[in-house]
C-alpha positions in Angstrom: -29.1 -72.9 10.0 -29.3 -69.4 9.2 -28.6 -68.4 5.3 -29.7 -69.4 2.0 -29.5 -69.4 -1.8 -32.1 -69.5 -4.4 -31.5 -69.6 -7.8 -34.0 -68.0 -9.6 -32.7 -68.2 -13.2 -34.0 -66.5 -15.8 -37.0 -66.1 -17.6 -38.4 -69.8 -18.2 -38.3 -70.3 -21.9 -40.3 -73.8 -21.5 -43.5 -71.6 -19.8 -43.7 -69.9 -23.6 -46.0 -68.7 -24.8 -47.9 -68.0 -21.6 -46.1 -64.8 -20.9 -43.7 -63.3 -22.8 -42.9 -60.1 -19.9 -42.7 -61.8 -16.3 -40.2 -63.6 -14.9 -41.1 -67.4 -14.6 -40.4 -67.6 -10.9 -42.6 -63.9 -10.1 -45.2 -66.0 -11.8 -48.2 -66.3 -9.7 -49.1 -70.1 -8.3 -52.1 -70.3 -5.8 -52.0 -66.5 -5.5 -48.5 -65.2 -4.9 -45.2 -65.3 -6.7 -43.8 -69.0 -6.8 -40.6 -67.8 -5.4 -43.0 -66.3 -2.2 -43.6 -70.2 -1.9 -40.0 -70.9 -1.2 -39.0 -68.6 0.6 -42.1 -69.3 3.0 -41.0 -72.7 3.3 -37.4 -71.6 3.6 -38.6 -69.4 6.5 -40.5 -72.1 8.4 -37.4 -74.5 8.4 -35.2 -71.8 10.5 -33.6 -69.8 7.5 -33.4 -66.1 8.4 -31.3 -64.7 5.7 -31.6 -65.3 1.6 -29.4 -64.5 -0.9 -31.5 -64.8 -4.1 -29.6 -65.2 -7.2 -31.0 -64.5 -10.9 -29.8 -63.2 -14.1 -32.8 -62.0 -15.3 -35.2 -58.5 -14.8 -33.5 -58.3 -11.1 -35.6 -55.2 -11.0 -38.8 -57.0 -10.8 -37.7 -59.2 -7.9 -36.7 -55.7 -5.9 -39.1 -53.8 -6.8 -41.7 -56.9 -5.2 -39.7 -57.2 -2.2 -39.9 -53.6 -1.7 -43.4 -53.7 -1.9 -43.8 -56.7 0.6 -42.3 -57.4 3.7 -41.9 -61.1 4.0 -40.5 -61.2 7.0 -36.8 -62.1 6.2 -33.7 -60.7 5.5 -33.4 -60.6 1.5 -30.6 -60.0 -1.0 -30.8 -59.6 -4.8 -27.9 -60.6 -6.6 -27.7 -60.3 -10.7 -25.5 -62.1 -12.9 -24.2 -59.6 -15.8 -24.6 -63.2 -18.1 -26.0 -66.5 -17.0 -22.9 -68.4 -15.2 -24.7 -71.9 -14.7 -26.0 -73.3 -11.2 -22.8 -73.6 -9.7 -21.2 -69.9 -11.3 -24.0 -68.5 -10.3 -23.7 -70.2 -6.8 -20.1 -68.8 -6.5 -21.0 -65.6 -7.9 -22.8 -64.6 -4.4 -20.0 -66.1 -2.1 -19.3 -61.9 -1.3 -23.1 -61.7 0.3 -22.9 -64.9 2.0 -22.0 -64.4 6.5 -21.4 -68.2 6.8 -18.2 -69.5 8.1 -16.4 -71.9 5.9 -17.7 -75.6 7.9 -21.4 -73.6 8.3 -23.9 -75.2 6.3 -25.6 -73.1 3.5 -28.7 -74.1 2.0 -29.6 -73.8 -1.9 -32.3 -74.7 -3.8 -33.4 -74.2 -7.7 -36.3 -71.5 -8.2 -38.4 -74.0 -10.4 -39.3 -77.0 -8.2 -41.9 -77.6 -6.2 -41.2 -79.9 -3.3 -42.4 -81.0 0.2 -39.0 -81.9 1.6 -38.0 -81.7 5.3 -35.5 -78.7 4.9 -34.8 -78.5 8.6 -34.1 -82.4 8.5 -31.5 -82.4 5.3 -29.6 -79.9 7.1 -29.8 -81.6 10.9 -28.7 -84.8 8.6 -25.7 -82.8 6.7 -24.3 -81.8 9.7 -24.8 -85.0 11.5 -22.3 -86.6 8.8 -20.3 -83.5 8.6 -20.7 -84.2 4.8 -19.1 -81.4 2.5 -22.4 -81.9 0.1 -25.9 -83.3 1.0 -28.2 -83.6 -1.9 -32.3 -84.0 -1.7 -33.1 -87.0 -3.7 -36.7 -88.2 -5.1 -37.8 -91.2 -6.7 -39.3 -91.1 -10.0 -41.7 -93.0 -12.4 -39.2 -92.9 -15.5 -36.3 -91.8 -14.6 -35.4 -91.7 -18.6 -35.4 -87.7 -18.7 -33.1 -87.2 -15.7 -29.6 -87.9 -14.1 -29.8 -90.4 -12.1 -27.9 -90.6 -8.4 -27.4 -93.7 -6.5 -26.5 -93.7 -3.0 -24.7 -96.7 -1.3 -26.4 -98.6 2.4 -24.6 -95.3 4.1 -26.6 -92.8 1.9 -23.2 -91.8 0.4 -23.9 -90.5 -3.3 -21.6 -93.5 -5.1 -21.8 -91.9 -8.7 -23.8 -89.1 -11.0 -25.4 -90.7 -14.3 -26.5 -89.1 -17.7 -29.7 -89.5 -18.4 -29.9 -93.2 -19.4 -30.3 -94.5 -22.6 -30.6 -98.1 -21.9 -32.6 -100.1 -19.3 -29.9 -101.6 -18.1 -28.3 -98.5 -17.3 -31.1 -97.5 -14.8 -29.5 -98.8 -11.8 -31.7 -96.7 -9.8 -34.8 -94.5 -9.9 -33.2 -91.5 -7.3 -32.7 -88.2 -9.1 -31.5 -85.1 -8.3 -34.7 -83.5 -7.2 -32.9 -80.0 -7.0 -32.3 -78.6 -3.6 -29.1 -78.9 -1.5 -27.1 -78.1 1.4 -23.4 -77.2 0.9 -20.1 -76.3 3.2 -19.7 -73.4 3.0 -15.6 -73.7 1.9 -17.3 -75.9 -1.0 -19.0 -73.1 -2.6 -15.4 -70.5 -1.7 -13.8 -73.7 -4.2 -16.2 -73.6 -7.1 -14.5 -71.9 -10.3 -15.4 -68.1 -10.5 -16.1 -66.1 -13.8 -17.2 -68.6 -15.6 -20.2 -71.3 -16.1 -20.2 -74.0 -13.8 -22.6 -76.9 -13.7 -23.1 -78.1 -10.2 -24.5 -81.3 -11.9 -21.6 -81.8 -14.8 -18.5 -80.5 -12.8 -18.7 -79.7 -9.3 -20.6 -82.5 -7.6 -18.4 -85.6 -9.9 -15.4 -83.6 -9.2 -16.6 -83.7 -5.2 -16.5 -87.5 -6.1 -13.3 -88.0 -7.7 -11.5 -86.2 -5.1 -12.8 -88.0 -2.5 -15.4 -85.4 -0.5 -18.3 -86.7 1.4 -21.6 -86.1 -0.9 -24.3 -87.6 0.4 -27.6 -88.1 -0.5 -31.2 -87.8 1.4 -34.4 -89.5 -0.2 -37.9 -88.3 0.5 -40.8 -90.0 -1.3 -43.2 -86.7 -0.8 -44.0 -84.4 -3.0 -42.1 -82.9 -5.7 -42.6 -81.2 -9.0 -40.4 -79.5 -11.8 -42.8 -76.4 -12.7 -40.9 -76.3 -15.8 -43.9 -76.3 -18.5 -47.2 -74.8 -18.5 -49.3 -77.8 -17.5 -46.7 -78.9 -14.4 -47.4 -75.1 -13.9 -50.8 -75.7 -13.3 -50.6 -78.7 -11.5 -48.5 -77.1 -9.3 -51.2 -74.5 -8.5 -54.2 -77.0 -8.5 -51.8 -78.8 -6.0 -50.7 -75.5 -3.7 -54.4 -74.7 -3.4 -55.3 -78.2 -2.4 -52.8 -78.3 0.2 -51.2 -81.2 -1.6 -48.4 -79.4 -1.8 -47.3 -77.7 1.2 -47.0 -74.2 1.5 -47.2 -71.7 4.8 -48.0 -69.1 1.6 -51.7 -71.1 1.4 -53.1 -71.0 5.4 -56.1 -72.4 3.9 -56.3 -74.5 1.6 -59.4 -75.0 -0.1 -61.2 -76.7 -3.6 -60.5 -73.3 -5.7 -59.2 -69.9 -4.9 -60.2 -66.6 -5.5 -58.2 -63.5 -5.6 -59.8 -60.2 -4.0 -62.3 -58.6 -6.8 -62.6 -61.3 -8.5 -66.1 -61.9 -9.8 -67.6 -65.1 -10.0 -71.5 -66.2 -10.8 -73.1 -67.5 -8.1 -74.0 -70.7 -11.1 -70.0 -71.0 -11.7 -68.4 -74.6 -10.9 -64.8 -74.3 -9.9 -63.2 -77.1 -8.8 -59.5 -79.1 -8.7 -57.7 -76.1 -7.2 -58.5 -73.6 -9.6 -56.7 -70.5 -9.0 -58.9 -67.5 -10.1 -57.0 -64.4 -10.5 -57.6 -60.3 -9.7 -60.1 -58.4 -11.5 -60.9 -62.0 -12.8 -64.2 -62.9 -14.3 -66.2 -66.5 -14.3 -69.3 -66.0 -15.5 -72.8 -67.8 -15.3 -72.4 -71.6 -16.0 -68.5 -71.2 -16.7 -66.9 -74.4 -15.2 -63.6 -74.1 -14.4 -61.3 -77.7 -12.8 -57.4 -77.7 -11.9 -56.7 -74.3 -13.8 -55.4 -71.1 -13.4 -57.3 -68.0 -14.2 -54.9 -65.1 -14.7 -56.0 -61.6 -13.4 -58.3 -59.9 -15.8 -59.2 -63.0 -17.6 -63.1 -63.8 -18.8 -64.2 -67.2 -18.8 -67.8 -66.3 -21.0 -71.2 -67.8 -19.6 -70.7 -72.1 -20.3 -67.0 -72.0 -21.1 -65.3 -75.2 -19.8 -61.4 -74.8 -18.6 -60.0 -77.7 -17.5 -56.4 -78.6 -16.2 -55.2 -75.7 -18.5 -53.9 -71.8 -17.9 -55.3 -68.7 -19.5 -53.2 -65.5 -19.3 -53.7 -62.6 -18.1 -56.6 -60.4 -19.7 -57.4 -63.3 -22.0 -60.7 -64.0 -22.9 -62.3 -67.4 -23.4 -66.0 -67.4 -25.2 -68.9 -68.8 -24.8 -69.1 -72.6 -25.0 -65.7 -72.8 -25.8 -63.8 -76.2 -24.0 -60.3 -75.9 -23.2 -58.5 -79.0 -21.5 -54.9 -79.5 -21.3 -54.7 -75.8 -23.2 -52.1 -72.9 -22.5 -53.4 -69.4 -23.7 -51.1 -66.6 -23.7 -51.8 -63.1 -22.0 -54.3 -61.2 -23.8 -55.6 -63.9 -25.8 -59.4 -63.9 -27.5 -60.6 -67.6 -28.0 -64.1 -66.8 -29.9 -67.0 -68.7 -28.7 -67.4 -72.5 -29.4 -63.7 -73.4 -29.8 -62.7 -76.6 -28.9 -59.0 -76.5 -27.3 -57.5 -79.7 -26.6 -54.1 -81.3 -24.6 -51.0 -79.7 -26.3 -52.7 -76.9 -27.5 -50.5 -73.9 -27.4 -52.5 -70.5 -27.7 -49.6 -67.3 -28.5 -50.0 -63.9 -26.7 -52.7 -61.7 -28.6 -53.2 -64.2 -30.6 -57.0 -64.0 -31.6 -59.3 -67.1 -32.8 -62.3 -66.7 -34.5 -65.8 -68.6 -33.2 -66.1 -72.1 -34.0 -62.7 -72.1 -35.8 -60.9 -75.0 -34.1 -63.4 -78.2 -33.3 -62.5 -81.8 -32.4 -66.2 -82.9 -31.8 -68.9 -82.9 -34.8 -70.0 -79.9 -36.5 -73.0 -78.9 -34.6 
């Protein structure tokens, strides 16, 4: 296996209102871009050539790639208007060396997963299958299509999210990462949207290709909110999550000039950004500081994100909170799960309190 495609997408309208200027996926998670993360992993497994597919600010994803040498052969790709997973798939068949029974890899730019790349594609081409499909288990499959496989591993059918009980048959999703034949993606409609999910895998189906389906029970995680956002983080810095992007992981992370009182508790897998600043008796658990952020002396952050050059007074608890880049939470604030803080949005001390007055 030799060549990939991520799909990058656009900008993330479910991270708002934590940035309203960087591309979801240039985002940083336990220290670098989330996209570094998978295309780390998509190094390790044997890939040696990406196309990377987006339809939104290509020029930030050059101009990064530019600047760092990841060591990998790269292509940027830009949709002129968003053409769905599987137009947008199609839409980079020209950069693509494969031959049409040679396996190509793709995987969606917002998932977080510890799947054995290298093994769905030894598996693919084991079954000479014209679609294999990474499948995970979840908890309440409710919000999801759902994807049963038969005692073969061959995907039987693909279900809208179910309504009913009794029309969870199974609890195997799509968890978002794939490995195609080549002459599959040459057959999906060009010019147009194309859902991968809606038209091109049931059409596989109905005319009788070979889609199977792999299930892993390790991690995996849709970054698609704020808070998954931060779990992700907590989870990269942990090592829960694997990444070659995090050589060592660890109870926190700092980025370089940082500053950080020697009194400050960080925990959980905080990720603390550049130019950061924790001060004395800040505490700070399964967050992530953005670079030029202040955390004021006895702050409390907890699984929650503050933007970049936000600023978080004294006293102030946030927990299950999301403020936007250059925030100012006043002192003695109390922030709590759901909470939604816009960009330069300012709140006054003591303005927002779930506890008694004090």
């Amino acid at each position: 296996m030799t060549e990939a495609v991520l799909l990058v997408g656009g900008q993330g309208t479910r991270l708002r209102p934590l940035t309203i200027n960087t591309p979801k996926p240039m985002l940083p998670v336990a220290g670098v871009p989330f996209t570094v993360h998978q295309i780390a992993r998509a190094k390790q497994a044997g890939v040696t050539r990406i196309v990377l597919a987006t339809s939104y600010r290509a020029e930030v994803f050059r101009e990064f790639l530019d600047a760092n040498d990841l060591g990998i052969e790269i292509v940027v790709v830009t949709e002129t208007e968003p053409l769905g997973t599987g137009g947008a798939i199609n839409h980079v068949m020209s950069e693509l060396a494969s031959g049409p029974n040679d396996p190509v890899l793709v995987f969606n730019g917002d998932v977080l997963t510890g799947v054995d790349i290298a093994g769905l594609v030894h598996h693919h081409q084991q079954v000479d299958a014209d679609v294999t499909l990474y499948l995970t288990p979840v908890e309440d499959p409710r919000a999801y299509g759902l994807v049963p496989i038969d005692e073969s591993g061959r995907v039987t059918a693909f279900l809208e999210k179910p309504q009913t009980p009794e029309e969870i048959i199974t609890d195997t999703i799509n968890a978002g990462c794939y490995v195609f034949r080549r002459s599959v993606i040459d057959d999906i409609p060009a010019g147009r949207v194309v859902s991968v999910e809606r038209e091109t895998f049931p059409g596989l189906l109905t005319s009788g290709a070979l889609v199977t389906g792999v299930v892993d029970r390790g991690y995996w995680l849709d970054l698609g909110t704020p808070l998954a956002f931060a779990r992700g983080s907590a989870d990269l810095v942990l090592g829960h999550a694997p990444s070659p992007a995090v050589p060592n992981p660890g109870p926190f992370l700092a980025l370089p000039s940082a500053q950080i009182a020697p009194d400050a508790v960080l925990t959980g897998g905080s990720a603390i950004g550049r130019a950061a600043v924790i001060e004395s008796g800040a505490q700070v658990d399964a967050s992530v500081v953005f670079d030029g952020a202040v955390i004021e002396s006895g702050a409390q952050v907890r699984n929650s994100i503050v933007g970049v050059g936000a600023r978080i007074g004294a006293g102030t608890v946030l927990d299950g909170a999301v403020v936007g880049d250059r925030a100012r939470i006043g002192a003695g604030n109390e922030l709590l799960p759901g909470v939604r803080v816009w960009p330069e949005a300012e709140l006054a001390e003591c303005s927002v309190r779930f506890s008694s007055d004090r």
